[in-house]
C-alpha positions in Angstrom: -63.3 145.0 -48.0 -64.3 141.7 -50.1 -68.0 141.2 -49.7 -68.4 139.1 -52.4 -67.0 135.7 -53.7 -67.6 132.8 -56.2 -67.4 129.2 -55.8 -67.7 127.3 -59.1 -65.3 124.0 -58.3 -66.8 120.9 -56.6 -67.3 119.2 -52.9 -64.7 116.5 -54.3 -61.9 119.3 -54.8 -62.8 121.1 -51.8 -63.0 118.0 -49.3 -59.5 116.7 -51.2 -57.1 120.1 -50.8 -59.0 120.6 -47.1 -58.5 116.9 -46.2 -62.3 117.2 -44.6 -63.6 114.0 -43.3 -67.2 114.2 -43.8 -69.7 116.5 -46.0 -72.9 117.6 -44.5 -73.8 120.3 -47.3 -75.9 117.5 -49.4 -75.9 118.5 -53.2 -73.6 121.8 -53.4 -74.2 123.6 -56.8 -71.7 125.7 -58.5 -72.3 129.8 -56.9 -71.2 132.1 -58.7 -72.5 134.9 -56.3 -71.7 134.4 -52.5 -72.9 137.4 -50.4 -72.8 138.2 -46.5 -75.4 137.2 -44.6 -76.3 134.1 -46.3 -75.3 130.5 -45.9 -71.8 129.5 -47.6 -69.8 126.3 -47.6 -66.3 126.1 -44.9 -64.5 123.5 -43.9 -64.0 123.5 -40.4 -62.9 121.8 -37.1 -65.9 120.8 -35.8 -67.4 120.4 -32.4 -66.8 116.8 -32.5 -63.0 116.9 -33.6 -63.7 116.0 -37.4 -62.8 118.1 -39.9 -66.1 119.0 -41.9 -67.3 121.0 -45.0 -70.7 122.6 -43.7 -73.0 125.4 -44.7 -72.3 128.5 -42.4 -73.5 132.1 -42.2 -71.4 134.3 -43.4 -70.9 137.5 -40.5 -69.4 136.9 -37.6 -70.9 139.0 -34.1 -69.8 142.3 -34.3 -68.3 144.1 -31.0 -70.4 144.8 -28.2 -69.3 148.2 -28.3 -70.4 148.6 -31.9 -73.8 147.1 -31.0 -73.9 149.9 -28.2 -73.2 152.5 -30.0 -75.6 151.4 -32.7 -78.9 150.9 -30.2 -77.8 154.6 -28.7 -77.7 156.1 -32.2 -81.1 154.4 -32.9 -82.7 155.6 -29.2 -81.5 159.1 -29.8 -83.5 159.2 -33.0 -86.6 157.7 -31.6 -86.3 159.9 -28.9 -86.1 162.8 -30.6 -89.5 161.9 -32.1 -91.2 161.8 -29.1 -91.3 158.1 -28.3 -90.7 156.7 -24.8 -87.2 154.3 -25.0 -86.5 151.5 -23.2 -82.7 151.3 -23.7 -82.1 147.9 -22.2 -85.2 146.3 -24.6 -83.4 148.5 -27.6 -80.0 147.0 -26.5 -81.3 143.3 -26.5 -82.7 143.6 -30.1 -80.6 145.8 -31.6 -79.5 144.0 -34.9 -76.9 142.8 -36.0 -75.9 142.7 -39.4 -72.6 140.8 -38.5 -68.8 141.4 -39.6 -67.6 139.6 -42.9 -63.7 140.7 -42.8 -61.6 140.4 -39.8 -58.6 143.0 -39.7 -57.4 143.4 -36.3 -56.7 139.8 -34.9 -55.1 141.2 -31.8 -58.3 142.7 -30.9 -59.6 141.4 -27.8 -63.2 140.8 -29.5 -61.4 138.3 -32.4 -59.1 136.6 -29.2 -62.0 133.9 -28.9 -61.9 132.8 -32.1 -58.2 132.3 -33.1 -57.3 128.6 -31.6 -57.8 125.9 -34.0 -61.3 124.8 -33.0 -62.5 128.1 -34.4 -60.8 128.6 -37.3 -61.8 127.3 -40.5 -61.0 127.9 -44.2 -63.3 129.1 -47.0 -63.3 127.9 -50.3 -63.5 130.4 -53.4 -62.1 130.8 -57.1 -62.9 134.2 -57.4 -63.5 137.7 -55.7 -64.6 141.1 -55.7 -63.7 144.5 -54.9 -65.3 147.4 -55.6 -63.6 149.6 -57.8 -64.7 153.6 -56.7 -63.1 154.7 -59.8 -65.1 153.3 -62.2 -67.8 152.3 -60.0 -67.6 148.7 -60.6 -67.0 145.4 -59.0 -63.3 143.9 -60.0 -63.4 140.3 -60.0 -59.8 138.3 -59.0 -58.5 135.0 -58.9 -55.3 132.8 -59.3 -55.7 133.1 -63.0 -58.6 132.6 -65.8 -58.8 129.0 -65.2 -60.3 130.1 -61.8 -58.5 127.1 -59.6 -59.7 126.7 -56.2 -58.3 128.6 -53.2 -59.6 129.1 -49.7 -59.9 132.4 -47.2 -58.1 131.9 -43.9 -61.5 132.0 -41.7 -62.9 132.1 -38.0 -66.4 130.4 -37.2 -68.4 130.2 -34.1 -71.6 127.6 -33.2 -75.0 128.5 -31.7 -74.5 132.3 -31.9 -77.7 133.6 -30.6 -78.9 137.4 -31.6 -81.0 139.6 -34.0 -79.7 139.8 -37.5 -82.7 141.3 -38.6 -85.6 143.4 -36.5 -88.5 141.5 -38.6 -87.0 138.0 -38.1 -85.9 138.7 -34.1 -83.7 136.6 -32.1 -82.0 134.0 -33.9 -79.5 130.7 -33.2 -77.2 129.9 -36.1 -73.4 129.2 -36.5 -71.0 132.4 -38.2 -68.2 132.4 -40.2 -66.3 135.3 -41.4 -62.6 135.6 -42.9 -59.0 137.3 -42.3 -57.9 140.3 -44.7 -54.5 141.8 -44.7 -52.3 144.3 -46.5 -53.2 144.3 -50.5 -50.3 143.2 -53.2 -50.1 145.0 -56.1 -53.3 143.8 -58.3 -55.5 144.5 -55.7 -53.8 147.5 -54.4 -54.8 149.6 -57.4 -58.2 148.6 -56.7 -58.5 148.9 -53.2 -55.9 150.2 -51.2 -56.6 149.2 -48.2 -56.8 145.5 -47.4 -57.2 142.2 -49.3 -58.6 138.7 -47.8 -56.0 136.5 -46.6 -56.1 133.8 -49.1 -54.6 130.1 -48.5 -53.1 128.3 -51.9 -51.5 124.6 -51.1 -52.3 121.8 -48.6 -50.0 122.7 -46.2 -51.1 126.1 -45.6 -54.7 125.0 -45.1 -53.0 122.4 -42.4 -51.5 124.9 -41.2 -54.3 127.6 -40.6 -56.2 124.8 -39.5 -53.8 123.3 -36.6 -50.8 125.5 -35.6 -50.8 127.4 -32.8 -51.8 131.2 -32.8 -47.8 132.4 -32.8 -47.5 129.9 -36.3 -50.9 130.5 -37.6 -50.5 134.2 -37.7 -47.9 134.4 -40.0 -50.8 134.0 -42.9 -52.3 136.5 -42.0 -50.4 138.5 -45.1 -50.9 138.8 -48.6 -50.1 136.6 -51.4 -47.1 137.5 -53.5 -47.5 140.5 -56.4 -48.3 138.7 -59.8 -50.5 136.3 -58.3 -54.1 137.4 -59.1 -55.5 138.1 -62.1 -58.2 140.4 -63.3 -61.0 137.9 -64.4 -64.1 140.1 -65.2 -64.8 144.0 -64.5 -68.4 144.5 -63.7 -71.2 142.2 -62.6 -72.4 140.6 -59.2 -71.7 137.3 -59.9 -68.9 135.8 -61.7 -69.9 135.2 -65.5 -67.3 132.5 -65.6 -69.1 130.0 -63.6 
């Protein structure tokens, strides 16, 4: 699971290999550390029809079900220290911490999201995985020079929820991207999925307009020999 990135190339690049049409993220400064839950840049389709690099949240809603299961786990403990449970109260503010990678695209939860209006892509030049071998954070990308790539992504606008009990119900606008079977680099790190990761112009076009049946076919991983190892350790990139 990659929940942790790097951004170190500029809103010119970005809006050029995306072919965005406006920038709304003012002065964007080189971020070496991109973790969930915070704001991060995407280019997406926005509401409007124009193709847009914004600030989004990264964590997309998590399943209902999950959110059910969580606010029963929660009321059972409560309960079992004596205090009186509301379970419909618990259920509304139940948090939310959100869901960064998206595996199963044929889920029903994820079958919102996957028309082009909702998908976007997410611009990186490095990543992590966590290494539970040496019980440190493996930094990848396309080689040393870092050059710019993007995440194949799904957003959503106005989601309205509790990401945190001491900040309460909140309305923002969610991002989160695919992952997919590893290739070899990342396979010895971590078995068991790498993001889905877009390289050229006309895979970006094609994430970002083709219908579901074309689109999908991204959804796999890039080709062995093209990551590199770019720093072991560290939460942010040293490079940038």
């Amino acid at each position: 699971m990659c929940n942790m990135y790097s951004l170190t190339k500029g809103q010119a690049a970005i809006v050029a290999l995306a072919r965005a049409m406006r920038d709304t993220t003012g002065n964007l400064p080189p971020l070496p550390g991109i973790f969930p839950d915070y704001p991060a840049p995407i280019v997406r389709n926005a509401l409007d029809g124009v193709r847009e690099l914004a600030m989004v949240r990264w964590g997309m809603p998590s399943s209902k079900r999950a959110i059910f299961e969580a606010a029963k786990k929660r009321a059972g403990k409560l309960e079992a220290k004596g205090k009186a449970v509301v379970f419909d109260d618990l259920l509304r503010m139940e948090p939310d911490g959100g869901t960064t990678n998206v595996r199963n695209t044929a889920s029903s939860h994820w079958k919102p999201w996957l028309g082009p209006a909702n998908r976007c892509v997410v611009p990186l030049t490095s990543f992590s995985e966590f290494d539970h071998g040496s019980k440190q954070d493996v930094w990848f990308a396309l080689s040393e020079e870092r050059p710019l790539a993007f995440f194949a992504g799904i957003w959503t606008a106005g989601w309205t929820g509790v990401r945190k009990i001491k900040t309460g119900i909140e309305t923002t606008d969610l991002f989160a991207f695919l992952t997919t079977d590893p290739n070899a680099e990342v396979g010895v790190i971590h078995p068991k999925a790498m993001p889905v990761i877009l390289t050229t112009p006309d895979e970006v076009e094609a994430w970002m307009t083709a219908p579901w049946d074309e689109a999908k076919a991204l959804q796999r991983p890039l080709q062995d020999g093209a990551l590199t190892v770019v720093q072991r350790g560290g939460k942010k990139d040293a490079a940038a």
